[in-house]
N, C-alpha and C positions, 0 to 999 in steps of 0.2 A: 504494500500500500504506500503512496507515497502524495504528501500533504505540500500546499504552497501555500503560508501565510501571507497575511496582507502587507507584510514588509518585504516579500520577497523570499523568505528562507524556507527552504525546501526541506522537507524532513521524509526521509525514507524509513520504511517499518516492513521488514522480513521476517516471517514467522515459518520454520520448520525444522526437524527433526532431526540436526547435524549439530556435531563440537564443534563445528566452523574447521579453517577461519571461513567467515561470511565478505565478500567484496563486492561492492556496488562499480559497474562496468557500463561504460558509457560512451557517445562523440562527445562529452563537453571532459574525459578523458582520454581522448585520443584509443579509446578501447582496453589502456592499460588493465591487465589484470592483478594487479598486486599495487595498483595505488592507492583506492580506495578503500580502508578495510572498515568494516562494519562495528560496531559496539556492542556486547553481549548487554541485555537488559533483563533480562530473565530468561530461566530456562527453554530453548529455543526459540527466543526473538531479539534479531536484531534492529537495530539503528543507526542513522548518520545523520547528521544536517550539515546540508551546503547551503550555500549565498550565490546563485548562477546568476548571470544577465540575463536576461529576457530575452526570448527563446523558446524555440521547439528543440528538442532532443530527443534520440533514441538512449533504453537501458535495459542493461538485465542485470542481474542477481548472479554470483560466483560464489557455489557455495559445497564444499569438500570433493570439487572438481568438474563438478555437473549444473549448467545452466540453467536460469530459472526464470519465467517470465512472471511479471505482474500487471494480471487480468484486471486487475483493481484501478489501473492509470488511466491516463488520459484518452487512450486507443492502443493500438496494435500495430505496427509496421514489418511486416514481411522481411526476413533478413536475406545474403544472398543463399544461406545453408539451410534454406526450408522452415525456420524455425523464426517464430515471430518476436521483435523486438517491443516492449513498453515503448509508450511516447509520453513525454512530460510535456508541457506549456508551462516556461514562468511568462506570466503577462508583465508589462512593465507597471512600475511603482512610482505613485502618488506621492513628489516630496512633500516633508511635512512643511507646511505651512504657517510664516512665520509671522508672531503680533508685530503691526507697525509701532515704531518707538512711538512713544509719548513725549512732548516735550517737557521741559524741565526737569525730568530724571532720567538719568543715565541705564542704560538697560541691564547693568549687573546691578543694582539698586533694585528695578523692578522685579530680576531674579530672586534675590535674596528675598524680598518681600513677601513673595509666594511662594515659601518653600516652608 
């Protein structure tokens, strides 16, 4: 399963039946498989969170040697070895939008005040 927050950050969640290691394998990693490793959360589920640019990607899952898609993502992408790739969407992000100063107080004045 894999989640895009509204700031952007992508959080991936793998859940099965392996000591790992678990590796997250992608184009927004050149396909490396031993870059990404995964985070043990509980027994069989893993985790990672990235920060991508916005973007479409393909991924899968590298997990005690045997490839693993998630059904759960954005769509499917057909790989060239028969076997289908996850597709992600980060959309792009909303900066935060900032109060105009006020005059006569200096804006770490203002910060300080609401804190």
């Amino acid at each position: 399963m894999v989640h895009v927050d509204e700031t952007g950050k992508t959080s991936f969640y793998f859940r099965h039946a392996t000591d790992g290691p678990v590796f997250l394998v992608g184009d927004f990693c050149q396909w490396q498989r031993d870059h990404l490793p995964m985070r043990r959360t509980a027994r069989h589920e893993w985790m990672l969170m990235l920060r991508l640019p916005p973007g479409t990607y393909q991924f899968r899952y590298l997990a005690g040697g045997r490839w693993f898609t998630d059904y759960a993502a954005f769509g499917l992408e057909r790989n060239p070895y028969g076997a289908y790739n996850s597709v992600l969407r980060v959309p792009k992000v909303r900066p935060a939008v900032r109060e105009p100063a006020r005059a006569g107080r200096p804006a770490a004045q203002r910060l300080a005040a609401s804190a």
